[in-house]
MILUM-695551 format. One record per residue (C-alpha): residue number from 0; residue in three letters; x, y, z. Coordinates in steps of 0.001 Angstrom, whole numbers. Layout:
! MILUM-695551
atom seq = NUM&type = ALA&X = X&Y = Y&Z = Z
...
***
This chain:
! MILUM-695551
atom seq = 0&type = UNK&X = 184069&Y = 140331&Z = 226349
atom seq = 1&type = UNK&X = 185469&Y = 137924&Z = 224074
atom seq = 2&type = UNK&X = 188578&Y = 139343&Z = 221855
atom seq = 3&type = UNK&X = 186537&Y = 140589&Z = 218635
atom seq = 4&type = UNK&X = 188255&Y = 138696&Z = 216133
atom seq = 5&type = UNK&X = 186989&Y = 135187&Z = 217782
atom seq = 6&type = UNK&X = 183284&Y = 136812&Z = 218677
atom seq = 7&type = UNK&X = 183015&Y = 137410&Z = 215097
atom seq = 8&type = UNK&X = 184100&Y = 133898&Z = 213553
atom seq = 9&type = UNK&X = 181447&Y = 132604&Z = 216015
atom seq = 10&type = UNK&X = 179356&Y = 134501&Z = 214749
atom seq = 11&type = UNK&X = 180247&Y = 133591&Z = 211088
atom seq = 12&type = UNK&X = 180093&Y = 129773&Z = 212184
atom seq = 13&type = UNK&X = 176242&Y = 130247&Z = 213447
atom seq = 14&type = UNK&X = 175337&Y = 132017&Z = 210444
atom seq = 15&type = UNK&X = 177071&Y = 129418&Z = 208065
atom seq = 16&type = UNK&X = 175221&Y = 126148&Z = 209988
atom seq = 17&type = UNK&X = 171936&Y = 127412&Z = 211570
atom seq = 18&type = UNK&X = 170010&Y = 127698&Z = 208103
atom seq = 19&type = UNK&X = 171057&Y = 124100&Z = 207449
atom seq = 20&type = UNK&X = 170189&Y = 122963&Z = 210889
atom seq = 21&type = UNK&X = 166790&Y = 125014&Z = 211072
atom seq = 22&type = UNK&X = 165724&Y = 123081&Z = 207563
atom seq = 23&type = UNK&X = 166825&Y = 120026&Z = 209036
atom seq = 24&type = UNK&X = 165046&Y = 120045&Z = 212555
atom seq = 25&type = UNK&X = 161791&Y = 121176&Z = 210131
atom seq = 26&type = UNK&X = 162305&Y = 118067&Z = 208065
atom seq = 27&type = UNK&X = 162760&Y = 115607&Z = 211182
atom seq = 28&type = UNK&X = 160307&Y = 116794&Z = 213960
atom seq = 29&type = UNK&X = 157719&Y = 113876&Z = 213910
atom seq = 30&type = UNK&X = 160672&Y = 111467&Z = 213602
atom seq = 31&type = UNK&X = 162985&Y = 113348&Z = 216386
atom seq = 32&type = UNK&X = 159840&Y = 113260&Z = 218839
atom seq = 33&type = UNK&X = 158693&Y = 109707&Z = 217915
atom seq = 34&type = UNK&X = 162702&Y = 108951&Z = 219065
atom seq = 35&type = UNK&X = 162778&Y = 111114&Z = 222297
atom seq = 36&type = UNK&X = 159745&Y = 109269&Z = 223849
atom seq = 37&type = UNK&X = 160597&Y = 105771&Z = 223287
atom seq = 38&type = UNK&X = 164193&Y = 106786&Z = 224672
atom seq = 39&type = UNK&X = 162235&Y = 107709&Z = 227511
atom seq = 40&type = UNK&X = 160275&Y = 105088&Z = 228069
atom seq = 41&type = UNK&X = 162926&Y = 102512&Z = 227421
atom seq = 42&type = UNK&X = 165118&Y = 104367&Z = 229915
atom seq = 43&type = UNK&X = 162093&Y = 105115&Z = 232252
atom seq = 44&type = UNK&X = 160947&Y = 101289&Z = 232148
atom seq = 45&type = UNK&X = 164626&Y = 99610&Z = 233009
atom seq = 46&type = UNK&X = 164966&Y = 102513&Z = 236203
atom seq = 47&type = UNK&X = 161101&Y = 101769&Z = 237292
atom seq = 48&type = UNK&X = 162314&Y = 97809&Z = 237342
atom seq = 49&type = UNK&X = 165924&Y = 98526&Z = 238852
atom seq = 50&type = UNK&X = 163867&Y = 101009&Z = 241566
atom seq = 51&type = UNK&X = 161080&Y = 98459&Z = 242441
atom seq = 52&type = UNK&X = 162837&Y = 96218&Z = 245106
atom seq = 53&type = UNK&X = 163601&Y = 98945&Z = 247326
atom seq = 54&type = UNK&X = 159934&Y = 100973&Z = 247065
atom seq = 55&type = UNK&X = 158732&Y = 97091&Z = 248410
atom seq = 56&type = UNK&X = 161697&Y = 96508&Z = 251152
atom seq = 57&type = UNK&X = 161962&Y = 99725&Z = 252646
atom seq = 58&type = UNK&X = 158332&Y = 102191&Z = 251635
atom seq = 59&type = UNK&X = 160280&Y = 105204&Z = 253246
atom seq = 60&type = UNK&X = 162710&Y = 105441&Z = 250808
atom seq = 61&type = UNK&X = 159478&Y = 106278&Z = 248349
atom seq = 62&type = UNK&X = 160701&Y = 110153&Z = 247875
atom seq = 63&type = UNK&X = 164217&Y = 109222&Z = 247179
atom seq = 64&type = UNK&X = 163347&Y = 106611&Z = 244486
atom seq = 65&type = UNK&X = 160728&Y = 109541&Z = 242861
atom seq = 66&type = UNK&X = 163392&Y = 112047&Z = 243080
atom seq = 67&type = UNK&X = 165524&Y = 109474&Z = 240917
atom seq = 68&type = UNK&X = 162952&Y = 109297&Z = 238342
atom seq = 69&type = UNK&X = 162477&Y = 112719&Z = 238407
atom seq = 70&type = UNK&X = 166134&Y = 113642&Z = 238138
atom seq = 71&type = UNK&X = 166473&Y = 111833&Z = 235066
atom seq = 72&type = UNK&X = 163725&Y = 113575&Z = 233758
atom seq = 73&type = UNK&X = 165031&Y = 116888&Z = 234075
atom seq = 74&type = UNK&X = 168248&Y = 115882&Z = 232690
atom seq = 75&type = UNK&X = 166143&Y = 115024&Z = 229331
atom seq = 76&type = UNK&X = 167724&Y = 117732&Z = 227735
atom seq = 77&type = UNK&X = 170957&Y = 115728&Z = 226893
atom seq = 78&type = UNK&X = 168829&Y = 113775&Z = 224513
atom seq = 79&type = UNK&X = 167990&Y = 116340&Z = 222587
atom seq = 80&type = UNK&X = 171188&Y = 116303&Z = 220813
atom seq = 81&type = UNK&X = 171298&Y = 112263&Z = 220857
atom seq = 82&type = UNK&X = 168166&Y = 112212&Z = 219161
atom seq = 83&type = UNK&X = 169485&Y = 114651&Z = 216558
atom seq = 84&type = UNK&X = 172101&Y = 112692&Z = 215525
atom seq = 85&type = UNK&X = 170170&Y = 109106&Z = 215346
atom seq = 86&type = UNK&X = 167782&Y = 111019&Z = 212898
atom seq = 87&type = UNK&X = 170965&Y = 111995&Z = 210736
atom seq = 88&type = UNK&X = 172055&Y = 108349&Z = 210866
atom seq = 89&type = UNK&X = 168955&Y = 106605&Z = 210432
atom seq = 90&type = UNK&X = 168491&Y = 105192&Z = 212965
atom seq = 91&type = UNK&X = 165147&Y = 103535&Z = 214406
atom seq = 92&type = UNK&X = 163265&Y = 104073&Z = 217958
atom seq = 93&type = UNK&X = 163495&Y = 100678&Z = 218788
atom seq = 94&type = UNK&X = 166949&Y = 100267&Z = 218121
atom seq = 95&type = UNK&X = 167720&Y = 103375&Z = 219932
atom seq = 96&type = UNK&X = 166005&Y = 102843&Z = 223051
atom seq = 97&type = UNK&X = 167124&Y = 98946&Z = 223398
atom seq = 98&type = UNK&X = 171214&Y = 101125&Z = 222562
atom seq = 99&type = UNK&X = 170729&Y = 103842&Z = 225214
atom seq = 100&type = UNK&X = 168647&Y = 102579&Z = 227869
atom seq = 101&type = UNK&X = 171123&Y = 100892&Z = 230056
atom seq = 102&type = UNK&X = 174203&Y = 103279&Z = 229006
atom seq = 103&type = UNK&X = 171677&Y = 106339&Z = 230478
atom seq = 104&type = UNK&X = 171318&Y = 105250&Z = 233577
atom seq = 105&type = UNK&X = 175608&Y = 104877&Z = 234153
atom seq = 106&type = UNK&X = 175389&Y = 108306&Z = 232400
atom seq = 107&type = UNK&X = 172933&Y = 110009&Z = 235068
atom seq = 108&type = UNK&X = 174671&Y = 108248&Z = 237897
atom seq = 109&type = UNK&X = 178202&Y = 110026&Z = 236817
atom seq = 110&type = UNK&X = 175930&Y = 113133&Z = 236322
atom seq = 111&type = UNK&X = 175193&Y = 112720&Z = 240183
atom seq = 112&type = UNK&X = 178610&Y = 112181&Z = 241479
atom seq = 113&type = UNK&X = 179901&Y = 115100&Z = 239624
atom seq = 114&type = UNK&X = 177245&Y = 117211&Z = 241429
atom seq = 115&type = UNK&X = 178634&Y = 116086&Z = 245114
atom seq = 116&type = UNK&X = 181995&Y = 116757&Z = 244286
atom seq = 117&type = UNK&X = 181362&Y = 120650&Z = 242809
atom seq = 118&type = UNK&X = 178795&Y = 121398&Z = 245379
atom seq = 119&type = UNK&X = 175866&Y = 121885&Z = 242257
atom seq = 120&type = UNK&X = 172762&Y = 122257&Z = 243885
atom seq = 121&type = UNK&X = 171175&Y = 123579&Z = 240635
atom seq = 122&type = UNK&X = 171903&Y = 123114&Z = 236825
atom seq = 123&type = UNK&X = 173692&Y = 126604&Z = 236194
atom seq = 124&type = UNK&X = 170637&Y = 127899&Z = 238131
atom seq = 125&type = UNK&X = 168286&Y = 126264&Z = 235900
atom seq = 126&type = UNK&X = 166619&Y = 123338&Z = 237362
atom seq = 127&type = UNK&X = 167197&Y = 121088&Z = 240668
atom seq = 128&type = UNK&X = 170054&Y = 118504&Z = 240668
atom seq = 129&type = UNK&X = 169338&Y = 115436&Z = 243201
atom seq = 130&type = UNK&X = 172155&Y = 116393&Z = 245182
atom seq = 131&type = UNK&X = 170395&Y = 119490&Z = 245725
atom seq = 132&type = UNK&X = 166976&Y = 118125&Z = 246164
atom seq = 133&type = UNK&X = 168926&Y = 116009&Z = 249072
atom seq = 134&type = UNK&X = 170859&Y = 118808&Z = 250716
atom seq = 135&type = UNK&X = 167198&Y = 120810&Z = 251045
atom seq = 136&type = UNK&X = 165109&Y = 117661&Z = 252437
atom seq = 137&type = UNK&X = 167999&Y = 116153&Z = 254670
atom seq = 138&type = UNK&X = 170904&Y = 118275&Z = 254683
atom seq = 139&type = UNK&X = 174666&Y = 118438&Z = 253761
atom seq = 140&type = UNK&X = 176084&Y = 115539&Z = 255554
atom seq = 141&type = UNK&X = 173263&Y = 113395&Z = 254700
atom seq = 142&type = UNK&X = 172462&Y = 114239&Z = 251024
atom seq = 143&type = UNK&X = 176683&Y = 113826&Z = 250419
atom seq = 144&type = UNK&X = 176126&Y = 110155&Z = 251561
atom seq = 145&type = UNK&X = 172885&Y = 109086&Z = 250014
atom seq = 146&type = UNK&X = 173399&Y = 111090&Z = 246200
atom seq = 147&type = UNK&X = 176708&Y = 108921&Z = 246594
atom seq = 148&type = UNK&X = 175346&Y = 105113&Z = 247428
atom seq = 149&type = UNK&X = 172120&Y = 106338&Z = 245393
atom seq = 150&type = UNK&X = 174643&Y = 106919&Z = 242451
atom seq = 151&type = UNK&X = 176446&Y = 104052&Z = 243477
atom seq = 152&type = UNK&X = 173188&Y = 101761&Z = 242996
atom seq = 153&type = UNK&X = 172908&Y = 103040&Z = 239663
atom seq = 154&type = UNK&X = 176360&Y = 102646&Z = 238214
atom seq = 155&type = UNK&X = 176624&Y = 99007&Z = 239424
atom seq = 156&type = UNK&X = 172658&Y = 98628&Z = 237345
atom seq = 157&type = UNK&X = 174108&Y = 100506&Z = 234262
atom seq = 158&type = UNK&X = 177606&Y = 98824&Z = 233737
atom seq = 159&type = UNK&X = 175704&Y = 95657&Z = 234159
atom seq = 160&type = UNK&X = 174380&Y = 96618&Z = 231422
atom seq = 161&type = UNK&X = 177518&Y = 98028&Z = 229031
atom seq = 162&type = UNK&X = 179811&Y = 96262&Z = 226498
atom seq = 163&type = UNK&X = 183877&Y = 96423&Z = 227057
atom seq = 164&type = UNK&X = 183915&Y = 99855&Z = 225133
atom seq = 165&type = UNK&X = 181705&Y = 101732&Z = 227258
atom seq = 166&type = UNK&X = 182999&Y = 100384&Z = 230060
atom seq = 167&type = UNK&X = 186612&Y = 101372&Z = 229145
atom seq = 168&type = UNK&X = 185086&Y = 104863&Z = 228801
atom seq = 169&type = UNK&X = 183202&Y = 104899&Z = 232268
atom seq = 170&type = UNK&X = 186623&Y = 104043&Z = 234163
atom seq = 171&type = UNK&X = 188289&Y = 107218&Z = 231998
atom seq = 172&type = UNK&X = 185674&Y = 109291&Z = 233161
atom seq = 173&type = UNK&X = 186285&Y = 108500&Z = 236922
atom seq = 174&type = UNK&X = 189986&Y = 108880&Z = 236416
atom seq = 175&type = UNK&X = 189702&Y = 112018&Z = 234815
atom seq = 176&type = UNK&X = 187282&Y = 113290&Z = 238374
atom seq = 177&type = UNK&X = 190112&Y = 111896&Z = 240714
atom seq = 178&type = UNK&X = 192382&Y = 114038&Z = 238438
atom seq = 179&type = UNK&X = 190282&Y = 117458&Z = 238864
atom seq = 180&type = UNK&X = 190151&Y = 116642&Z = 242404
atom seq = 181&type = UNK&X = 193592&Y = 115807&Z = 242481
atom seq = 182&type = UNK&X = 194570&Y = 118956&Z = 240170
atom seq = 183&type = UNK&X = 196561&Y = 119592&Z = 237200
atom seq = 184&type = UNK&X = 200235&Y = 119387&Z = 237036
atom seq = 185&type = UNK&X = 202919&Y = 120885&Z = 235501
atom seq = 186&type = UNK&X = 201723&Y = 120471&Z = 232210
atom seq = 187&type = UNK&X = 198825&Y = 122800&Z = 232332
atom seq = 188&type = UNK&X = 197953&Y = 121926&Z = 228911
atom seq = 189&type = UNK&X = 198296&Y = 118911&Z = 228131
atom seq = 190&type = UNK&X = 196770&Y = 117787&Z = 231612
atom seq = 191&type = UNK&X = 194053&Y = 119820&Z = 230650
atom seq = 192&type = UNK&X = 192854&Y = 118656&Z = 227380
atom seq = 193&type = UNK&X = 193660&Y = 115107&Z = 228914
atom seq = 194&type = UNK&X = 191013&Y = 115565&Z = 231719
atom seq = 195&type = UNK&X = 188917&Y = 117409&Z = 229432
atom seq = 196&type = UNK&X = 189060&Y = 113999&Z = 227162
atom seq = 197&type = UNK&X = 187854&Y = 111988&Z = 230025
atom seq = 198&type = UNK&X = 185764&Y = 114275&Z = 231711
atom seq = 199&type = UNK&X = 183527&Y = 114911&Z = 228747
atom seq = 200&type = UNK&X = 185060&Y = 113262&Z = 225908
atom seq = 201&type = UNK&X = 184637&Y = 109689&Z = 227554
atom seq = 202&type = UNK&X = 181601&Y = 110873&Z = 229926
atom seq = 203&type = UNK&X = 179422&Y = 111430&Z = 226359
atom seq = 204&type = UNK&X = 180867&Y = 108617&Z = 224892
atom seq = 205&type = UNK&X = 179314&Y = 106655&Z = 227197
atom seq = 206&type = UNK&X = 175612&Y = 107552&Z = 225199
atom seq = 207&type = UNK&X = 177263&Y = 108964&Z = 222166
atom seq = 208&type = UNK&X = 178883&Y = 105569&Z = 220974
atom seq = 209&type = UNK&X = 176177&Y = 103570&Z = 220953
atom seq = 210&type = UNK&X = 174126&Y = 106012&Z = 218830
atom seq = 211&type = UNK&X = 177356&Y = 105219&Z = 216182
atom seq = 212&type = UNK&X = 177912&Y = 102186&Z = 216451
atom seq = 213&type = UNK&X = 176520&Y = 100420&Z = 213305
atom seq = 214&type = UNK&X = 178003&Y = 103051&Z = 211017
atom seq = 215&type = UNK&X = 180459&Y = 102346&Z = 208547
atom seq = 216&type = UNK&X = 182119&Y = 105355&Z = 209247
atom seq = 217&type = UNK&X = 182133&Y = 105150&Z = 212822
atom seq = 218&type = UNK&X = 185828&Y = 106655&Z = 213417
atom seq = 219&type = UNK&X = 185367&Y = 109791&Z = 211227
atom seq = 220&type = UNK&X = 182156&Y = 110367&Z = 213188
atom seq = 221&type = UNK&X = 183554&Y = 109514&Z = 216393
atom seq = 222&type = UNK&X = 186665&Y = 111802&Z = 215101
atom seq = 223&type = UNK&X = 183770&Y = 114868&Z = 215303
atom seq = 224&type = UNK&X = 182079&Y = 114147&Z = 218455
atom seq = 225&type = UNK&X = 185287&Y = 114257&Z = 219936
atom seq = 226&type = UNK&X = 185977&Y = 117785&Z = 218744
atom seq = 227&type = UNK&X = 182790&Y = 118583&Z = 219796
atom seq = 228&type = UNK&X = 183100&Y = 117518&Z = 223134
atom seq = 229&type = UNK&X = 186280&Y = 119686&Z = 223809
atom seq = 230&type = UNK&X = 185198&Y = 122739&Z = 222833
atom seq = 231&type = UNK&X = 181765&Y = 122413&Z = 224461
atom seq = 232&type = UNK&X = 183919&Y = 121938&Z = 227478
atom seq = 233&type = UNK&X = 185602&Y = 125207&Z = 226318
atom seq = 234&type = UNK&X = 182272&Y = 126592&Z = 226502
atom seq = 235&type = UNK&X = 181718&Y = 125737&Z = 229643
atom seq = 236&type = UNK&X = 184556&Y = 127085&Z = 231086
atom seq = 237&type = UNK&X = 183783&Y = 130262&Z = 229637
atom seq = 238&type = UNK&X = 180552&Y = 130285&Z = 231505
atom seq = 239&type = UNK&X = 181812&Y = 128783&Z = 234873
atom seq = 240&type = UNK&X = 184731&Y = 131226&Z = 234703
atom seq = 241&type = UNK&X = 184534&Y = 133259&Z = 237515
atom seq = 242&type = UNK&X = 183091&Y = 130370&Z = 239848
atom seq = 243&type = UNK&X = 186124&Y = 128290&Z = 238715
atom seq = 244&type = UNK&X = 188294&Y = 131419&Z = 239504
atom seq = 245&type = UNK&X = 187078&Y = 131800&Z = 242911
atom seq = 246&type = UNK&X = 187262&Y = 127794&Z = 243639
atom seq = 247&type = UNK&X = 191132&Y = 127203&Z = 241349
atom seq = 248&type = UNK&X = 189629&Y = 124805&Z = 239742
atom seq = 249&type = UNK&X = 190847&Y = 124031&Z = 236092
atom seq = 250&type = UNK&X = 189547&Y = 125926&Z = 233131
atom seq = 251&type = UNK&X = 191239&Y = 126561&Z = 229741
atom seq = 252&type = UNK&X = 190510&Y = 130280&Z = 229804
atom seq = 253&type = UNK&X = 192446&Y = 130600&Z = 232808
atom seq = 254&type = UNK&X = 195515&Y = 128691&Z = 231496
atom seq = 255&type = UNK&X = 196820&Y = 131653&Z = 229374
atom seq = 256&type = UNK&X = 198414&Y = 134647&Z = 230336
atom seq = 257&type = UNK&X = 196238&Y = 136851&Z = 228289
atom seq = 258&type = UNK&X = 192933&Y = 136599&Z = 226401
atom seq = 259&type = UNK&X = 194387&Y = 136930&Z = 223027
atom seq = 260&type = UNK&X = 196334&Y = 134001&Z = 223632
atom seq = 261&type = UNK&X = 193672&Y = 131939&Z = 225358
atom seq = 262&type = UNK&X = 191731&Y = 133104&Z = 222144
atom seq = 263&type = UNK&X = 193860&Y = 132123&Z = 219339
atom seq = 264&type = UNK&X = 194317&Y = 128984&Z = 221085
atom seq = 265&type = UNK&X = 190550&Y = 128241&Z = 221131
atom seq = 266&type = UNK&X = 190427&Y = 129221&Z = 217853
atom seq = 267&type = UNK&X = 192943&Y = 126428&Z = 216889
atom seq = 268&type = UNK&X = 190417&Y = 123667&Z = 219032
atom seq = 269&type = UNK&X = 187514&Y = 125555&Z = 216255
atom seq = 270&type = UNK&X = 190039&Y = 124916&Z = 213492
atom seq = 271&type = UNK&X = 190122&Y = 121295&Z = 214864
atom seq = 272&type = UNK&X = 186660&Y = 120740&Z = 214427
atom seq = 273&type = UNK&X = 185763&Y = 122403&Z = 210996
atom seq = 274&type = UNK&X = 187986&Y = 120044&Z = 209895
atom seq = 275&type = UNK&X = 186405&Y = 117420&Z = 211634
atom seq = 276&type = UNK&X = 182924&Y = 118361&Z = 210359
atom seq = 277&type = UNK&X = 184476&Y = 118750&Z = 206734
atom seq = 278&type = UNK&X = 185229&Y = 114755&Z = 206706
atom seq = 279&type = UNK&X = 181732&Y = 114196&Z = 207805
atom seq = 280&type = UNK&X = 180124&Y = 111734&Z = 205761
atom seq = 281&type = UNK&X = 176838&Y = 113058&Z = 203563
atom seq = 282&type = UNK&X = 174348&Y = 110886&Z = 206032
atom seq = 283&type = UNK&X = 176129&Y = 112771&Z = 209351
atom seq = 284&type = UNK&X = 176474&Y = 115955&Z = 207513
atom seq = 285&type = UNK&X = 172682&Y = 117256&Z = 208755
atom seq = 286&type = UNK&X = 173886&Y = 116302&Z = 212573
atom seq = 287&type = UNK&X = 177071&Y = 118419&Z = 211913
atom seq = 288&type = UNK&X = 175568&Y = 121318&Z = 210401
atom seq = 289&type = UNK&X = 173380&Y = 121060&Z = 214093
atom seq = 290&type = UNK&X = 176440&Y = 120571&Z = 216367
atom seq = 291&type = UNK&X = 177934&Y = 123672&Z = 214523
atom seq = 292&type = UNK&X = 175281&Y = 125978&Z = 215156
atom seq = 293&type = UNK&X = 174534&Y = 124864&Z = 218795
atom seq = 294&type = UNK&X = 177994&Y = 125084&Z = 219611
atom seq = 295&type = UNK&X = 178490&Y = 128719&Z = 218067
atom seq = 296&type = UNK&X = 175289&Y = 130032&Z = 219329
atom seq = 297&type = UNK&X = 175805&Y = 128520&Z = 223015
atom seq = 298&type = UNK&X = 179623&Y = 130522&Z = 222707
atom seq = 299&type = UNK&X = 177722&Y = 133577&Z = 221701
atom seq = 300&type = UNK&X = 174898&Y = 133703&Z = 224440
atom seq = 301&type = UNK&X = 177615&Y = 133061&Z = 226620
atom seq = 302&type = UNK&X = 179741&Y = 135822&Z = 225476
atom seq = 303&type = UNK&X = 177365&Y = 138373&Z = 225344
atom seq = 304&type = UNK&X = 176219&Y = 137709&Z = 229442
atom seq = 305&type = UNK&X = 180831&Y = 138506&Z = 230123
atom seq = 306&type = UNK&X = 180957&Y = 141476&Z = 232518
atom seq = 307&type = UNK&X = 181636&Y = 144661&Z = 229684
atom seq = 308&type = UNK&X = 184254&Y = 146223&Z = 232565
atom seq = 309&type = UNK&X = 186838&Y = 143748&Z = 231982
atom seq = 310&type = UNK&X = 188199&Y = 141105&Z = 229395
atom seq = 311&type = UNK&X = 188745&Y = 137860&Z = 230069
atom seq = 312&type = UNK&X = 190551&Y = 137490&Z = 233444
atom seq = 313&type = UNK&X = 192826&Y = 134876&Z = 233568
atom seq = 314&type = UNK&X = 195646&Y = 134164&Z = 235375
atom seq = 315&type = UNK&X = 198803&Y = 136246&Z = 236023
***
């Protein structure tokens, strides 16, 4: 169980936001769904093109290229939150799709390569990665080498594709892999939060920044997404904290020597991004109030699922 004093300023957080985000989603639906599809499509349409050479050259590969296409259909769930925050800012289907298309398909290629290197043949037992999909049609050996070159294919289509910016944030998110592979160092810390800022911060950026990018404000903005990033990574951890205990692989909760310390630490992170969502401008204040409650309600549900026999184990 989470220490009690952090369970219940979740809890206070989710109460505070959700009302504001349930009255926003209400007031958006038509516009969030009109967004979602043509993100879709657009995305859809430049993968079908990118995919079509290699159905003509070489029909076998038919099932890999649907899996592809199918892959990035289950991963639709990440726009949900994209399309949230180009209703806040305004921002029109067209113009989203013609921002994101390219950028997704770098995105879901990263997504792939992430799932060879931690063995994920499922989404946190939800639904199918394509490295899983692989491994059950081919095998180990040969699903490690064609998620990789499939991947591979991808990234080389997507950067193609992606200004200087998101390319600088593509190479920190493959640094920030070698590092987890490689491991932390001595600074536990600070080598976490600085993988943490390339594994997610930079990985999200890749879709996030586009969504931003006309906005006046774009740094305050930016300033929040980045807060938002590292404690959903926080989150994360929290759920994946036993499998990251059995494999010693990096994961804040583990970096303390007690829970009360791991949780007065996270709560400084939450302090982080309050004040991050307080210097919200008014037309990305609807997005924040969503962010908020996600983020406290995913800590909760994830809270609530902790084995009741122990508190948080971490190291020591």
């Amino acid at each position: 169980m989470l220490p009690p004093d952090l369970y219940e300023r979740l809890v206070r957080l989710n109460e505070a936001h959700k009302p504001a985000k349930d009255g926003f989603y209400a007031g958006t639906e038509k516009q969030r769904g009109t967004l979602l599809t043509e993100v879709q499509r657009a995305r859809d349409q430049l993968l079908a093109t990118f995919m079509a050479p290699v159905w003509g050259r070489w029909p076998d590969l038919e099932a890999l290229s649907r899996e592809t296409r199918e892959y990035a259909r289950r991963c639709d769930w990440t726009l949900i939150d994209l399309v949230a925050l180009a209703a806040s800012l305004r921002v029109g289907p067209a113009e989203l799709s013609r921002r994101l298309a390219a950028p997704l398909l770098a995105y879901q290629a990263l997504r792939m390569l992430d799932d060879v290197i931690d063995g994920h043949l499922d989404y946190k037992g939800g639904y199918q990665t394509f490295y899983g999909a692989m491994v059950r049609a081919n095998g180990v050996v040969a699903a490690r080498g064609l998620t990789i070159c499939t991947a591979a294919a991808l990234l080389a289509e997507g950067t193609r594709h992606l200004d200087e910016p998101q390319a600088r944030q593509l190479h920190e998110t493959l640094a920030a892999a070698i590092q987890e592979l490689h491991g932390i160092g001595p600074n536990e810390h600070q080598d976490y939060l600085r993988m943490v800022e390339g594994k997610m911060g930079a990985y999200s950026s890749i879709i996030y920044g586009p969504v931003v990018a006309e906005l006046a404000e774009v740094q305050t903005v930016e300033t929040f997404l980045a807060r938002t990033f590292r404690v959903s990574q926080i989150i994360n951890d929290l759920h994946d904290l036993e499998d990251d205990r059995a494999r010693n692989q990096p994961n804040f909760w583990l970096l303390y020597p007690s829970a009360g310390e791991a949780a007065t630490a996270c709560g400084l992170h939450l302090d982080e991004l309050e004040a991050a969502y307080a210097a919200l401008p008014d037309i990305a204040r609807p997005y924040g109030d969503t962010r908020l409650a996600d983020l406290s309600g995913y800590a909760l549900e994830v809270a609530e699922r902790l084995p009741e026999t122990h508190n948080i184990p971490v190291k020591g």
